[in-house]
N, CA and C atoms of all chains as a GROMACS GRO file, in nm:
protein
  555
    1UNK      N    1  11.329   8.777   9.579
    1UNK     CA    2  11.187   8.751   9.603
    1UNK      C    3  11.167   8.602   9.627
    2UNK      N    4  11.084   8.573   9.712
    2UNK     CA    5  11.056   8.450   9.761
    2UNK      C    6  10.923   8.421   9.736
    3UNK      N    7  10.886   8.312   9.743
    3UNK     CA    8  10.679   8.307   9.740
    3UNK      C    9  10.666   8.226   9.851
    4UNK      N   10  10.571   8.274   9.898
    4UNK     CA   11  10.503   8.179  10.014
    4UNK      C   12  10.336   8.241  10.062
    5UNK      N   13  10.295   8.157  10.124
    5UNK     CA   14  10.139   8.149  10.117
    5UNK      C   15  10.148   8.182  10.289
    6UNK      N   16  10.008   8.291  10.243
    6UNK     CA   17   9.968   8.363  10.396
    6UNK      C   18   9.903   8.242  10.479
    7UNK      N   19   9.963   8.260  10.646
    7UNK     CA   20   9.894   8.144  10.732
    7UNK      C   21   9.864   8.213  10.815
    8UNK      N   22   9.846   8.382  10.866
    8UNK     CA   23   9.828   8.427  10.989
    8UNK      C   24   9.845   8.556  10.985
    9UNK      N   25   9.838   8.636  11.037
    9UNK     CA   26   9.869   8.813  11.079
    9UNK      C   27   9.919   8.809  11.221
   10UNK      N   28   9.990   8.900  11.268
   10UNK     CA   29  10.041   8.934  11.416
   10UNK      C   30   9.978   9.058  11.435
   11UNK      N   31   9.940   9.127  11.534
   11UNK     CA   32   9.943   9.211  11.578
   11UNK      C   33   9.969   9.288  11.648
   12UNK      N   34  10.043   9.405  11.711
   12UNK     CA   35  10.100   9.438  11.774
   12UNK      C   36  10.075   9.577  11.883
   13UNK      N   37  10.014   9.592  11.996
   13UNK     CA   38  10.005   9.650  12.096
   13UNK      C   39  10.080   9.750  12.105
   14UNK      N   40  10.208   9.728  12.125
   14UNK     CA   41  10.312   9.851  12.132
   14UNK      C   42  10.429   9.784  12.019
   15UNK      N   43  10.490   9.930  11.930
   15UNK     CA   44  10.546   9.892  11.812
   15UNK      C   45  10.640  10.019  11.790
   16UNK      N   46  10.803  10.027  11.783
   16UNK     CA   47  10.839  10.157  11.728
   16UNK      C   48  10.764  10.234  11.650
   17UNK      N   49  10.772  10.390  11.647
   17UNK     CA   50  10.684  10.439  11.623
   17UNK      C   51  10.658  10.434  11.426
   18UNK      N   52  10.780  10.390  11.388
   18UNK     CA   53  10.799  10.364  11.218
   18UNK      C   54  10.638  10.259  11.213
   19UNK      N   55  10.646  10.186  11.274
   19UNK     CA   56  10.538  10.107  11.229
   19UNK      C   57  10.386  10.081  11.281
   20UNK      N   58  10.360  10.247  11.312
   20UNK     CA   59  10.238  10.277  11.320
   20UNK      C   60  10.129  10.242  11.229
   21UNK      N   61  10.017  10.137  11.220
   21UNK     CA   62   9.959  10.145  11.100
   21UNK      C   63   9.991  10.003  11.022
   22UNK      N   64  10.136   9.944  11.039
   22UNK     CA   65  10.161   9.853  10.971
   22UNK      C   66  10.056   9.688  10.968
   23UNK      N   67  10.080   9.659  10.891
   23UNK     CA   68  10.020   9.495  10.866
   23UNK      C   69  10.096   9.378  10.865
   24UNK      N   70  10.120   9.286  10.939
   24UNK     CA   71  10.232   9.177  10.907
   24UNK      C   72  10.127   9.080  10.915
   25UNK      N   73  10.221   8.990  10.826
   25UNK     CA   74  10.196   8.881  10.771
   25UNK      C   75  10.278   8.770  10.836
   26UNK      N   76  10.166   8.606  10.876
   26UNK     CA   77  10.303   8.529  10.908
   26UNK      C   78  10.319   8.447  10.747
   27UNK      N   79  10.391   8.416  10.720
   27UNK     CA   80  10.408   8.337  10.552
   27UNK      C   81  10.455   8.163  10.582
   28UNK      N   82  10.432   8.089  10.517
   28UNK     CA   83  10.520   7.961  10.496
   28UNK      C   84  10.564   8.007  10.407
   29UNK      N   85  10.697   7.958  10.362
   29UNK     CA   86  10.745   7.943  10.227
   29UNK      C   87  10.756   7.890  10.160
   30UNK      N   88  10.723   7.880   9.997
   30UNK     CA   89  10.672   7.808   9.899
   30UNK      C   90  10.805   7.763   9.846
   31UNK      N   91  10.851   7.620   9.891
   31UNK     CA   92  10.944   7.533   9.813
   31UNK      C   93  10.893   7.441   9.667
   32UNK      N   94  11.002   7.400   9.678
   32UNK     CA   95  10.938   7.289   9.509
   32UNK      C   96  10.807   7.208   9.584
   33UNK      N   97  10.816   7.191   9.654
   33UNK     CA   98  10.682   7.049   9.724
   33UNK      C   99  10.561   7.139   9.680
   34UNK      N  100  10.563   7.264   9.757
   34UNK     CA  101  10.446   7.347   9.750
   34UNK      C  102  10.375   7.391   9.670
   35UNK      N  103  10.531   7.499   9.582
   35UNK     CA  104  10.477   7.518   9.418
   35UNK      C  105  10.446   7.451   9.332
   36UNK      N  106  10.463   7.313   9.343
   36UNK     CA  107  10.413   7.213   9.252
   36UNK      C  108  10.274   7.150   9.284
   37UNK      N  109  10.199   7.175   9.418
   37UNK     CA  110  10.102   7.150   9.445
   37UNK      C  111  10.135   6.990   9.554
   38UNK      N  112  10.222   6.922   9.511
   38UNK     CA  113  10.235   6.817   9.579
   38UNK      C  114  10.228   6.817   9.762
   39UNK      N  115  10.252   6.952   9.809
   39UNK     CA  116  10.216   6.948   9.983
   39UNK      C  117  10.147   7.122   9.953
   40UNK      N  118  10.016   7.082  10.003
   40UNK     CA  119   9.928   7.195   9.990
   40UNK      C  120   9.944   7.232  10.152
   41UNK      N  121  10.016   7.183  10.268
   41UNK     CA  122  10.002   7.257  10.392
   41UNK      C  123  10.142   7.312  10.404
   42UNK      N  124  10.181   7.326  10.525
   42UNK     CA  125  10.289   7.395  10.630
   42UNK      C  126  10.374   7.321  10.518
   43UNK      N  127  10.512   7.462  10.538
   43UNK     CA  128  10.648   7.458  10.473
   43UNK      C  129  10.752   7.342  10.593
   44UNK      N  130  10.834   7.334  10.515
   44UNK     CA  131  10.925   7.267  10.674
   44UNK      C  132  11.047   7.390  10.683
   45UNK      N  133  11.059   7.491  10.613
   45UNK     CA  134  11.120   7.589  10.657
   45UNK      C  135  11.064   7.726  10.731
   46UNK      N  136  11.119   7.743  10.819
   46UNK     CA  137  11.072   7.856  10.920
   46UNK      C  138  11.016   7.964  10.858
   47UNK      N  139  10.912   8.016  10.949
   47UNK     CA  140  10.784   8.100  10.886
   47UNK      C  141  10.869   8.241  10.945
   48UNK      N  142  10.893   8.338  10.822
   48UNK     CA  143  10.905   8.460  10.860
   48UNK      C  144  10.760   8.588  10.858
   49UNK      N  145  10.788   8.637  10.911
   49UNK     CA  146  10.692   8.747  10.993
   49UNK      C  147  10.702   8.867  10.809
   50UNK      N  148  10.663   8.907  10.761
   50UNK     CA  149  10.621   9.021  10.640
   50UNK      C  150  10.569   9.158  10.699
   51UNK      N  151  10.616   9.206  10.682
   51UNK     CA  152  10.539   9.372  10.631
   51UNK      C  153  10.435   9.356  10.560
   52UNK      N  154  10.345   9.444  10.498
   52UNK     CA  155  10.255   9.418  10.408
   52UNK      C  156  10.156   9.533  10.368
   53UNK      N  157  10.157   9.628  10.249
   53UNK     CA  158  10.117   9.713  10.242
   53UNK      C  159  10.002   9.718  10.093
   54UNK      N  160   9.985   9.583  10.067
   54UNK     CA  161   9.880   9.540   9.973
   54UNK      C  162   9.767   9.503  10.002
   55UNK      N  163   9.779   9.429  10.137
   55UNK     CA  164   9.641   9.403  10.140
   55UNK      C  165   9.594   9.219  10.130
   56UNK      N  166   9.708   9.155  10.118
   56UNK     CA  167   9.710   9.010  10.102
   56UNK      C  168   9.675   8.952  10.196
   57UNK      N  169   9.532   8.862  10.222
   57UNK     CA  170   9.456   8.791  10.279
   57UNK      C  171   9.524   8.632  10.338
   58UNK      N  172   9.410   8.605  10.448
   58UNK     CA  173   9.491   8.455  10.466
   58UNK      C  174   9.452   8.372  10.328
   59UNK      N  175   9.574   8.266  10.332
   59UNK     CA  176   9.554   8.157  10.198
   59UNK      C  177   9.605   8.220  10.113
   60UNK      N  178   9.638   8.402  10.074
   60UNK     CA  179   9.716   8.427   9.998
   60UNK      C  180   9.848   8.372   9.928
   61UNK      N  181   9.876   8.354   9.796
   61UNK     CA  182  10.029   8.317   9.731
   61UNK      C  183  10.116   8.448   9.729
   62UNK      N  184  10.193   8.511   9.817
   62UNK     CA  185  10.231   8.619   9.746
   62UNK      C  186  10.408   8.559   9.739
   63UNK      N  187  10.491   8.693   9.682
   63UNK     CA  188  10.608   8.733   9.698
   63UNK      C  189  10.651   8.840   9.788
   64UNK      N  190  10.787   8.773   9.888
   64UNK     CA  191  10.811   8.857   9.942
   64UNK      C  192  10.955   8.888   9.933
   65UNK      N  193  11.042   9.014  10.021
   65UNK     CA  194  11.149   9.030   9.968
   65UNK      C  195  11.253   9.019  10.075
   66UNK      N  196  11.342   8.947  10.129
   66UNK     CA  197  11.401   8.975  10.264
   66UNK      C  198  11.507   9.043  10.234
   67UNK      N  199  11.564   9.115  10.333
   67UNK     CA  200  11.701   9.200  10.337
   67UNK      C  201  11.691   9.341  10.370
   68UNK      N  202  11.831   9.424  10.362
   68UNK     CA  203  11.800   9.544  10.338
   68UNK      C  204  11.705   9.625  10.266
   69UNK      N  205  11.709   9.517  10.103
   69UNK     CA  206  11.640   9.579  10.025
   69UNK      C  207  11.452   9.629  10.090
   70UNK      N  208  11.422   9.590  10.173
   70UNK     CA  209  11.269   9.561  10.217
   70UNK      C  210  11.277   9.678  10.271
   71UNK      N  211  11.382   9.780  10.279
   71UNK     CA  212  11.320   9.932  10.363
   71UNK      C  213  11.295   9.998  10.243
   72UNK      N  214  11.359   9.955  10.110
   72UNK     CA  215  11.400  10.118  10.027
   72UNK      C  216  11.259  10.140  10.013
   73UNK      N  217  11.124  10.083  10.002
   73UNK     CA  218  11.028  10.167   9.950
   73UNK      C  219  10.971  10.306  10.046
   74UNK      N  220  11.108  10.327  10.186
   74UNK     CA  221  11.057  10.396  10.316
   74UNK      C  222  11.163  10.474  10.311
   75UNK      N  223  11.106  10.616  10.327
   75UNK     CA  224  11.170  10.743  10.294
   75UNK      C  225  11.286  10.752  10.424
   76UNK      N  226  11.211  10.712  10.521
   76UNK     CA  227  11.283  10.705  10.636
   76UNK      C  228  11.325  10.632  10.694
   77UNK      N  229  11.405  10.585  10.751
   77UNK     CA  230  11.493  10.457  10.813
   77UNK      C  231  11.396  10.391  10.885
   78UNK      N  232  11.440  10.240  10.893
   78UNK     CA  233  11.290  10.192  10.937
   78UNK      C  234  11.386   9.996  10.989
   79UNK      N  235  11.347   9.964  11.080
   79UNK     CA  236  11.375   9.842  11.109
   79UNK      C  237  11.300   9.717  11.025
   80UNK      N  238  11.329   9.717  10.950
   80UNK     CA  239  11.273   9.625  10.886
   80UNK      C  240  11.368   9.506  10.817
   81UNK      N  241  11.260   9.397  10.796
   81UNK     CA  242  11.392   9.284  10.738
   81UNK      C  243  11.285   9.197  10.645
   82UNK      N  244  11.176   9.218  10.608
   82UNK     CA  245  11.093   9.139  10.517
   82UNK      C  246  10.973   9.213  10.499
   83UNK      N  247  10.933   9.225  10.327
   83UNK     CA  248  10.839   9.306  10.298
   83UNK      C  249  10.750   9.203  10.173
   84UNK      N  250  10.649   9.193  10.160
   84UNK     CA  251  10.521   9.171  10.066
   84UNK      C  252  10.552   9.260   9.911
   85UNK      N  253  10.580   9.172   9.810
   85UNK     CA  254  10.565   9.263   9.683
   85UNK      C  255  10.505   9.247   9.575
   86UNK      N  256  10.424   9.126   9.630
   86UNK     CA  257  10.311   9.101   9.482
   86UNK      C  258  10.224   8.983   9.540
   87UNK      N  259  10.105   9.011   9.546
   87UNK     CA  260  10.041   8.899   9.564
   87UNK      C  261  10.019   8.818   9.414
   88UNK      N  262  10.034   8.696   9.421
   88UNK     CA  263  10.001   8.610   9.306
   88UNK      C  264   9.914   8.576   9.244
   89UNK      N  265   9.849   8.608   9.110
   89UNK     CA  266   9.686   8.533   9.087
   89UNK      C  267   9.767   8.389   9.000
   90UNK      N  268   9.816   8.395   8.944
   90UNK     CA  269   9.854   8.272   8.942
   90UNK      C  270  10.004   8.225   8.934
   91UNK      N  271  10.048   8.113   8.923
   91UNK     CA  272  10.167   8.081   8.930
   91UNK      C  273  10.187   7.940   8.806
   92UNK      N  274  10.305   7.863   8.749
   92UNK     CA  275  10.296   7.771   8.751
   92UNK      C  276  10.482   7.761   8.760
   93UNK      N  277  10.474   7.616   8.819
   93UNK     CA  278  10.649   7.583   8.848
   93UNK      C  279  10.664   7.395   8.782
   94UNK      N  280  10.702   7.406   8.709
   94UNK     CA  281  10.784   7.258   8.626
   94UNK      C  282  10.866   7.222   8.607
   95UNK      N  283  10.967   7.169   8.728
   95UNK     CA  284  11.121   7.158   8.760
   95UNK      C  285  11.124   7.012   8.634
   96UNK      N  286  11.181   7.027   8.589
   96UNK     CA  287  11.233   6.888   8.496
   96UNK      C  288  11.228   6.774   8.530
   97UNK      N  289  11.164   6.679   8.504
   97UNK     CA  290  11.194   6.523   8.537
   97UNK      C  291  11.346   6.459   8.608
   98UNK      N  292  11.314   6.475   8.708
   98UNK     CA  293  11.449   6.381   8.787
   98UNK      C  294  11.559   6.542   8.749
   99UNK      N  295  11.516   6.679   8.772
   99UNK     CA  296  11.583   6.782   8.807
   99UNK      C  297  11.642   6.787   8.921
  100UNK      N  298  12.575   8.644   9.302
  100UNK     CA  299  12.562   8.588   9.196
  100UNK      C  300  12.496   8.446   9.178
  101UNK      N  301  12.415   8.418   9.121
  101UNK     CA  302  12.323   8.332   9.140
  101UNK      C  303  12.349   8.231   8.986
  102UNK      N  304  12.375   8.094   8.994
  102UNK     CA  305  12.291   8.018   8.919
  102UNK      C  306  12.188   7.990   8.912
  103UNK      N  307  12.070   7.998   8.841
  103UNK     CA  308  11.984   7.891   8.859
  103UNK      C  309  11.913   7.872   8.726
  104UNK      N  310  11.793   7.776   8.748
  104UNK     CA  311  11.725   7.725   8.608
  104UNK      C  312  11.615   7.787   8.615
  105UNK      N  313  11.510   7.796   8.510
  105UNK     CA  314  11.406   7.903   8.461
  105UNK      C  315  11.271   7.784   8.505
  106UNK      N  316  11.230   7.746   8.579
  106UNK     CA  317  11.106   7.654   8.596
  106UNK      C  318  10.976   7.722   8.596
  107UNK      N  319  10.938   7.844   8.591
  107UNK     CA  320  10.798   7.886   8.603
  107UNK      C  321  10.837   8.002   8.578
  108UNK      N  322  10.670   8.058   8.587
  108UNK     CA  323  10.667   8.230   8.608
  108UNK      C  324  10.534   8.237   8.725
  109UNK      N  325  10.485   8.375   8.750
  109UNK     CA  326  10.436   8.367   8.832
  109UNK      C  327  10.352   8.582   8.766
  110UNK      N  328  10.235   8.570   8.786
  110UNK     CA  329  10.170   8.660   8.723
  110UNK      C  330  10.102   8.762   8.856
  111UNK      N  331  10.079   8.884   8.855
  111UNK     CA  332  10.044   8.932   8.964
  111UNK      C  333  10.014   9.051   8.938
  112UNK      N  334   9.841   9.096   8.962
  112UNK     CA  335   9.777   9.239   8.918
  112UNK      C  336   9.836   9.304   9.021
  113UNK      N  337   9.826   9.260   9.164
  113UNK     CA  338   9.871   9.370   9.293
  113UNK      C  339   9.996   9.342   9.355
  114UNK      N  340  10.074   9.468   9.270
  114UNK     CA  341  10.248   9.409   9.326
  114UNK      C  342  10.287   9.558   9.326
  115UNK      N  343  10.399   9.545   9.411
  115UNK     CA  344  10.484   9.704   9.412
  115UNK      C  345  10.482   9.740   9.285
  116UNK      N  346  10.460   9.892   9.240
  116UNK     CA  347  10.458   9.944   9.114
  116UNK      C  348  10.570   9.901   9.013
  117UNK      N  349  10.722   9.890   9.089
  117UNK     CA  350  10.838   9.863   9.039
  117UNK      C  351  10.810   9.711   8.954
  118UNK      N  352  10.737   9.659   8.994
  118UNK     CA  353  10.703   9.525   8.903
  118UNK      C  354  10.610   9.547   8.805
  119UNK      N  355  10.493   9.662   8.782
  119UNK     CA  356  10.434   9.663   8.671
  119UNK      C  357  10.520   9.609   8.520
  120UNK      N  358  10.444   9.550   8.473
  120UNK     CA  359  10.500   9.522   8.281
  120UNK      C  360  10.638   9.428   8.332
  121UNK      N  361  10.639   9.432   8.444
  121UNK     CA  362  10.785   9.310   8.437
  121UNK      C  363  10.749   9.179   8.432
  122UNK      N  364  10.836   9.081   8.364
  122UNK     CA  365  10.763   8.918   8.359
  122UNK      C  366  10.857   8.876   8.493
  123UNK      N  367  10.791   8.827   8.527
  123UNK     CA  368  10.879   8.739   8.731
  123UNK      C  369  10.860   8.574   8.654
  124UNK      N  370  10.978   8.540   8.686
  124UNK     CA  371  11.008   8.375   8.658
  124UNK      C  372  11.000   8.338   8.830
  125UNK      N  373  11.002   8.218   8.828
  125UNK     CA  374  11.012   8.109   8.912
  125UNK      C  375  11.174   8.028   8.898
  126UNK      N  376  11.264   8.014   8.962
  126UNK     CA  377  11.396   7.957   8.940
  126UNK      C  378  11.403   7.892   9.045
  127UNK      N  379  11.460   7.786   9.026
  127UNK     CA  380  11.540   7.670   9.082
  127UNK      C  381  11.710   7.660   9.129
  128UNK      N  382  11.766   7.714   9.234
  128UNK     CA  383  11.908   7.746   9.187
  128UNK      C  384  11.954   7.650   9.167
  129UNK      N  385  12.117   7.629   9.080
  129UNK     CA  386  12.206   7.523   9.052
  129UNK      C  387  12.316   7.544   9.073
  130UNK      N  388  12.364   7.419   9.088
  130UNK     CA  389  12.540   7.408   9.164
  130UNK      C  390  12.570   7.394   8.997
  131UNK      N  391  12.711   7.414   9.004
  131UNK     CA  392  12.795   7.408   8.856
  131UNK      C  393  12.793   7.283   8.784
  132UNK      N  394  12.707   7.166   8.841
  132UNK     CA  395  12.694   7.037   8.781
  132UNK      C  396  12.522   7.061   8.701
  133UNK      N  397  12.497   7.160   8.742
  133UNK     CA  398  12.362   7.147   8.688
  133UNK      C  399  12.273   7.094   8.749
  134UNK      N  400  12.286   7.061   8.894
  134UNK     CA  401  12.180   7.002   8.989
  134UNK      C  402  12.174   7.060   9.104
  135UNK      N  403  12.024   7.061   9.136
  135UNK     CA  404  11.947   7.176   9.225
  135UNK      C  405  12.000   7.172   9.326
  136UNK      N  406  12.009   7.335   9.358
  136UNK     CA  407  12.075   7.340   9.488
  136UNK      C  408  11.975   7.494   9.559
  137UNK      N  409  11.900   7.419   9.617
  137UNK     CA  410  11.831   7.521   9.674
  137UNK      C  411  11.686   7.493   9.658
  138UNK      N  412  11.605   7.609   9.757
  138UNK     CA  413  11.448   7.642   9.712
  138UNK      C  414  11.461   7.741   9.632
  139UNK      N  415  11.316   7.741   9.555
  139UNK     CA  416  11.307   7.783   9.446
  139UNK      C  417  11.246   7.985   9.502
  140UNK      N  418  11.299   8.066   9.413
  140UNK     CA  419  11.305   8.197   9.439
  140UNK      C  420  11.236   8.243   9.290
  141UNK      N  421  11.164   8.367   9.328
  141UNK     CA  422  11.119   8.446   9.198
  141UNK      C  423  11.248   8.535   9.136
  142UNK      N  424  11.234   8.622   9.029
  142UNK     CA  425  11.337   8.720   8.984
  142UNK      C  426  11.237   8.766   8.876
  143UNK      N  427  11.263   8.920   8.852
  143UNK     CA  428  11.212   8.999   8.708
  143UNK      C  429  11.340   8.933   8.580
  144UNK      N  430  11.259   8.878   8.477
  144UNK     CA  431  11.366   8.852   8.369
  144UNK      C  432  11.342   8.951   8.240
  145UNK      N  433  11.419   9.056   8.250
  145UNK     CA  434  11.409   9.161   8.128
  145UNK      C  435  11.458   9.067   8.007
  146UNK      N  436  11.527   8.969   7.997
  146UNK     CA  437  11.572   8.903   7.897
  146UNK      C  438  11.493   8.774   7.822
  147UNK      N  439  11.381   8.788   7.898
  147UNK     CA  440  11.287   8.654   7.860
  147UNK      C  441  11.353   8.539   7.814
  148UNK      N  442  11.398   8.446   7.898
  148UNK     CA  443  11.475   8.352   7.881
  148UNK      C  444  11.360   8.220   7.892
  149UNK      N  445  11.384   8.118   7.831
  149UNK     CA  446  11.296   7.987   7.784
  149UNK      C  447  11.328   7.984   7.906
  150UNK      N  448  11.222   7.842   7.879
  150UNK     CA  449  11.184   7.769   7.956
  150UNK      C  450  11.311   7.647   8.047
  151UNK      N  451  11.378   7.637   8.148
  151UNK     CA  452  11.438   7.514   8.178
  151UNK      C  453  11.552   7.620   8.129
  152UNK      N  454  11.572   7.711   8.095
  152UNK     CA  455  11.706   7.766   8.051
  152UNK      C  456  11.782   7.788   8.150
  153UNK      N  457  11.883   7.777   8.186
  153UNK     CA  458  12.019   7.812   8.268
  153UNK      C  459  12.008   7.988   8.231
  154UNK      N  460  12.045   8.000   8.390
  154UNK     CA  461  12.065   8.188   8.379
  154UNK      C  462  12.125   8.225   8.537
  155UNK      N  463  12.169   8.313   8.484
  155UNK     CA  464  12.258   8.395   8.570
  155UNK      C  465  12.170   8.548   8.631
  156UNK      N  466  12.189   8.523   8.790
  156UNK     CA  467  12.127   8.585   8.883
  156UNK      C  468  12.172   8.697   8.955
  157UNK      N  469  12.120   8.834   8.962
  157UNK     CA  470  12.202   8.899   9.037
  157UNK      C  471  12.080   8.879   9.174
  158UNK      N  472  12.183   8.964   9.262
  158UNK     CA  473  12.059   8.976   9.379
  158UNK      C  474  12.117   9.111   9.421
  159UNK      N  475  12.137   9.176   9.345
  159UNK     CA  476  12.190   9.323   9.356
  159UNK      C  477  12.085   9.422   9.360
  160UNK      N  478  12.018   9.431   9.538
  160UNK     CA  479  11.935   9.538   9.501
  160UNK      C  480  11.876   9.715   9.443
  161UNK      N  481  11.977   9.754   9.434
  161UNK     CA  482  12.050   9.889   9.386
  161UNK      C  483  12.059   9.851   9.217
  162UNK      N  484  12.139   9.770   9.158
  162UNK     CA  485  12.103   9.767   9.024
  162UNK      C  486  11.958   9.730   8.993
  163UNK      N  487  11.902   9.653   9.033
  163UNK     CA  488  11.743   9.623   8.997
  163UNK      C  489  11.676   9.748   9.031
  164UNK      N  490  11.716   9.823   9.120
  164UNK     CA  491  11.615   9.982   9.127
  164UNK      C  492  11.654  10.052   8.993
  165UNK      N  493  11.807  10.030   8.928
  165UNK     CA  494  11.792  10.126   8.825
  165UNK      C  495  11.718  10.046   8.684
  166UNK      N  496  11.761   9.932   8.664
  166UNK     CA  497  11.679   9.869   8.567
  166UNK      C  498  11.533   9.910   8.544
  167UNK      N  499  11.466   9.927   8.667
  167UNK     CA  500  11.353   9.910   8.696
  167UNK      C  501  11.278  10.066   8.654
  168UNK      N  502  11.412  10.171   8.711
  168UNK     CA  503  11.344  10.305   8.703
  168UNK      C  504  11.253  10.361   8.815
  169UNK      N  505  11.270  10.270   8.938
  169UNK     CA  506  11.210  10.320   9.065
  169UNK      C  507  11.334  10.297   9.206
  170UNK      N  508  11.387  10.404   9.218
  170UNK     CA  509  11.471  10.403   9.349
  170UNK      C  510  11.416  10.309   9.473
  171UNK      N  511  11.285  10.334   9.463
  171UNK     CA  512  11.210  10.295   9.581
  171UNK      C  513  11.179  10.129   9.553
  172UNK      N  514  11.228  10.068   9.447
  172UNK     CA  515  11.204   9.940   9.462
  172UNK      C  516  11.252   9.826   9.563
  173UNK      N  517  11.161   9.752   9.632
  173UNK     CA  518  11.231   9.629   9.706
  173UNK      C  519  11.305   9.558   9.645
  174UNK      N  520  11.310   9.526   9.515
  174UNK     CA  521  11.316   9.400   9.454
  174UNK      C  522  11.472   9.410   9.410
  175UNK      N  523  11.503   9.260   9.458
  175UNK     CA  524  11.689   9.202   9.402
  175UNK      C  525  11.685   9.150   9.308
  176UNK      N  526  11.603   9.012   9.293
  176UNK     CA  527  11.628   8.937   9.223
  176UNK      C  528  11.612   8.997   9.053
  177UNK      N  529  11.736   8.972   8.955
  177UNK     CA  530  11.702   8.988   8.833
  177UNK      C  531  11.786   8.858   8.710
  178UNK      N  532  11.692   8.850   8.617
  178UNK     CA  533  11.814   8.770   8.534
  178UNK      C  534  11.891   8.881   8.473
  179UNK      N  535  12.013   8.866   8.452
  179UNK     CA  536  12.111   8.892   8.399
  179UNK      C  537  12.210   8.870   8.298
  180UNK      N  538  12.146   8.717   8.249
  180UNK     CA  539  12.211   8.671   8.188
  180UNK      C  540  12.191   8.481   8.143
  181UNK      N  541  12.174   8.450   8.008
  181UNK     CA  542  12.147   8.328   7.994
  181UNK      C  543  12.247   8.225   7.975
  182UNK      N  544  12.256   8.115   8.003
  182UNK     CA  545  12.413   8.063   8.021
  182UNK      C  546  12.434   7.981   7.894
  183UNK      N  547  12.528   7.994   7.794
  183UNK     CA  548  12.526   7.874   7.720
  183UNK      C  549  12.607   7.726   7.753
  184UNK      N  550  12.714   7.802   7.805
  184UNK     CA  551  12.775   7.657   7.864
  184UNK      C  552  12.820   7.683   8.005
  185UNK      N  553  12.848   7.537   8.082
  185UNK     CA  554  12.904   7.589   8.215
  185UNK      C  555  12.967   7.489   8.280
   0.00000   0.00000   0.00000
């Protein structure tokens, strides 16, 4: 699981038929800068694209999950490579002094 | 297999069911010197490990479905284990 904060949705016109219905998310990802509050904008690591079957808004904090693991909640085989698994109400992160 | 250190948690009413009642930390990974090596990743810690504690990571998604008691879970990350020395 990763955290990163919602910046966008895609939408999609034509889509295999598995992802009829679906919601994606674009995410930054929440490094030490971020989770600590010290850079409240854009990640400097590349924004992956989410699944999303919660409901997580822009400006959202959520967790997401990349890999294989991001199909098992789908009965049926499904192209997928990143899924949404908790949006965050809060967080806190306190890496150690000179960690 | 994952090092890393215990820096946060992170709390959440709307999450895949497989996370209900689970506590999710915030970790920092570490190289074998004890200094950060990586961005920081969530994990469920069934072992409630302190704060700043050293712990050992699986990212085994198949064991975290059985821990968990939901086949259908996304979720890898778990602690596994707290380190005393290394």
């Amino acid at each position: 699981m990763k955290p990163g904060r919602v910046i966008g949705t895609v939408t999609l016109s034509q889509a295999a038929p598995q992802f009829r219905g679906a919601r994606w998310l674009v995410v930054s990802p929440m490094g030490r800068e971020e989770l600590t509050g010290k850079n409240a904008g854009l990640s400097r690591e590349s924004t992956p694209v989410v699944y999303d079957n919660m409901g997580a808004g822009l400006g959202d904090e959520i967790l997401y999950v990349e890999g294989a693991e991001a199909t098992q909640p789908f009965k049926d085989p499904i192209p997928l490579d990143a899924i949404s698994v908790a949006i965050m109400d809060h967080h806190c992160y306190q890496p150690p002094e000179g960690g | 297999m994952l090092l890393a250190r215990i820096d946060g948690f992170a709390t959440a009413t709307i999450a895949h069911p497989s996370l209900r009642g689970q506590k999710i930390v915030l970790c920092t990974p570490v190289d074998e010197h004890g200094h950060d090596a990586g961005s920081p990743f969530a994990a469920v810690d069934p072992m409630g490990a302190g704060r700043h504690a050293k712990v050992f990571i699986t990212t085994d998604g198949s064991w975290t479905q059985g821990t968990v008691h939901d086949d259908t879970s996304p979720i890898r990350n778990q602690v596994i284990g707290i380190i005393d020395s290394l």
